[in-house]
C-alpha positions as a LaTeX table, in Angstrom:
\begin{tabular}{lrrr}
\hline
Residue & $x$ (\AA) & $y$ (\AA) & $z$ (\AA) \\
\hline
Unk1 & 104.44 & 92.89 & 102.75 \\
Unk2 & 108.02 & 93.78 & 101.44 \\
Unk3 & 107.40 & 92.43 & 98.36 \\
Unk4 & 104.31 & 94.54 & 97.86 \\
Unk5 & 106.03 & 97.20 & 99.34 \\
Unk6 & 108.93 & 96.80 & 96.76 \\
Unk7 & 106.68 & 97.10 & 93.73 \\
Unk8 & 107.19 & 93.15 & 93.42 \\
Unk9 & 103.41 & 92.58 & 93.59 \\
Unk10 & 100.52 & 95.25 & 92.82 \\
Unk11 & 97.68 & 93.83 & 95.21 \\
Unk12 & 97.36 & 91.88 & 98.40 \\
Unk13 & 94.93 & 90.49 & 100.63 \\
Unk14 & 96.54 & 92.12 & 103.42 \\
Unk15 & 95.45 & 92.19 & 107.32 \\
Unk16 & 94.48 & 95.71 & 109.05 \\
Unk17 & 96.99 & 94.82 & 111.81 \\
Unk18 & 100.52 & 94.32 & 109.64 \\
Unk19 & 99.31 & 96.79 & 107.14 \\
Unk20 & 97.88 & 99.96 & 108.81 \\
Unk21 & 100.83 & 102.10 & 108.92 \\
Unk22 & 101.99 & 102.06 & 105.99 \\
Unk23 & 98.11 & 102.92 & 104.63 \\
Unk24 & 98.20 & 105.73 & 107.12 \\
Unk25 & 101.97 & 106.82 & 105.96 \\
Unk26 & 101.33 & 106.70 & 102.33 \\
Unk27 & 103.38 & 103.85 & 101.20 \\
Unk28 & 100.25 & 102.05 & 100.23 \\
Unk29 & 96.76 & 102.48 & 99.16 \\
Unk30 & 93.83 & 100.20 & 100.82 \\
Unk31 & 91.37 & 99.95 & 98.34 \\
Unk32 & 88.57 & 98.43 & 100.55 \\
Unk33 & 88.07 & 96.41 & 103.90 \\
Unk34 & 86.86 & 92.56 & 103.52 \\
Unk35 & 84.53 & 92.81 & 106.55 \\
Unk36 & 80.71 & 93.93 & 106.71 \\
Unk37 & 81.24 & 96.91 & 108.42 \\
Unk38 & 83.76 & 99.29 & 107.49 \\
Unk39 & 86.83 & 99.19 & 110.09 \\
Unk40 & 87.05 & 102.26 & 113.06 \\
Unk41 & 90.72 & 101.62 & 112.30 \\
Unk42 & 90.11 & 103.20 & 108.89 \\
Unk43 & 87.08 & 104.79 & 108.55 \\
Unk44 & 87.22 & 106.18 & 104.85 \\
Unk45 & 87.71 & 102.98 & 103.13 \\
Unk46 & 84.92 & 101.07 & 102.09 \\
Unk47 & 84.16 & 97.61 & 102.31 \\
Unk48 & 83.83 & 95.24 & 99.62 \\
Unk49 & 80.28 & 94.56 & 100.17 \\
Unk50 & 79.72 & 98.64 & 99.07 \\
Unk51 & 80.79 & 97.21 & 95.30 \\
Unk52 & 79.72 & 93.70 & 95.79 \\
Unk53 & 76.61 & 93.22 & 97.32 \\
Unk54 & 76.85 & 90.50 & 100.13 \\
Unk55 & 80.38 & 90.38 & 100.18 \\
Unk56 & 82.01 & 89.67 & 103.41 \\
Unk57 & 85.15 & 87.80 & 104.44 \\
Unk58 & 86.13 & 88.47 & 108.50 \\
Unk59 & 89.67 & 89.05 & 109.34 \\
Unk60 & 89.71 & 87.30 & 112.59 \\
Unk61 & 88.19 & 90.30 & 114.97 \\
Unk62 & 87.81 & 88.83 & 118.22 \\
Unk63 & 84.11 & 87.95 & 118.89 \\
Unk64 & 82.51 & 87.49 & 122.10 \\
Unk65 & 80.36 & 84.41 & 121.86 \\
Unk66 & 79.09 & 81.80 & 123.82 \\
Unk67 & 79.84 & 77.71 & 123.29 \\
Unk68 & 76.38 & 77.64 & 120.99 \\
Unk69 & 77.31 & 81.10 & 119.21 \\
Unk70 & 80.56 & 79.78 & 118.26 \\
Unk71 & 79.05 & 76.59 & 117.17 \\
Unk72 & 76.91 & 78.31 & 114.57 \\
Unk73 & 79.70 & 80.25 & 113.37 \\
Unk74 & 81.55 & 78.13 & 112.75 \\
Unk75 & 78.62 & 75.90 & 110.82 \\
Unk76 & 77.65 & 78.85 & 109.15 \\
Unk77 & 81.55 & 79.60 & 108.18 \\
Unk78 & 82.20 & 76.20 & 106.93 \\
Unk79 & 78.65 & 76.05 & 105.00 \\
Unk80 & 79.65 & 79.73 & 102.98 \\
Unk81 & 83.43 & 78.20 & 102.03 \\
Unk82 & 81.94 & 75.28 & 101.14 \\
Unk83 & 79.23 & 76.69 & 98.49 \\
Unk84 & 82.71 & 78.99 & 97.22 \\
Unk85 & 84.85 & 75.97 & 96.58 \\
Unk86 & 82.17 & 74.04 & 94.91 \\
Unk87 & 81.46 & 76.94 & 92.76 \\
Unk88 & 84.96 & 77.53 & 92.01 \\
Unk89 & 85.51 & 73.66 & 91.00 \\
Unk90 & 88.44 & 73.71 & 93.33 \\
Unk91 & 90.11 & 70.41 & 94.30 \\
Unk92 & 92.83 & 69.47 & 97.02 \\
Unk93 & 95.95 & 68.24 & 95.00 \\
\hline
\end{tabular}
């Protein structure tokens, strides 16, 4: 954050939470919101998926879910990374 704040870097993937007031001060710009739905925190961005259809990346919002809900989610999380990194040819080193 300081070094985006400092002009070091020109984009971040930055949480809502460590990020909102300085978007609310000025100091920085959000562009658009990684989730499906855009956030109540800041209602005029967009989210990705308004430019890029099906886009959607979750930031950690707490989720009510049972045992079997997590389950899936987390199935259904793994599954999505999975078909990125294969697409993306990426490798552990």
């Amino acid at each position: 954050m300081a070094d985006l704040l400092g002009g070091q870097v020109v984009i971040s993937f930055a949480g809502i939470a460590g990020s909102i007031e300085h978007v609310r001060s000025g100091k920085l710009r959000a562009l658009a919101v990684t989730t499906a739905a855009r956030s109540p925190a800041l209602p005029d961005v967009p989210t990705v998926s308004e430019f890029v259809p099906g886009f959607e990346a979750g930031d950690g919002t707490p989720l009510a879910l049972t045992p079997a809900e997590f389950g899936k989610l987390l199935a259904d999380e793994t599954e999505k990374w999975a078909k990125v990194i294969r697409a993306a040819h990426i490798k552990p080193e």
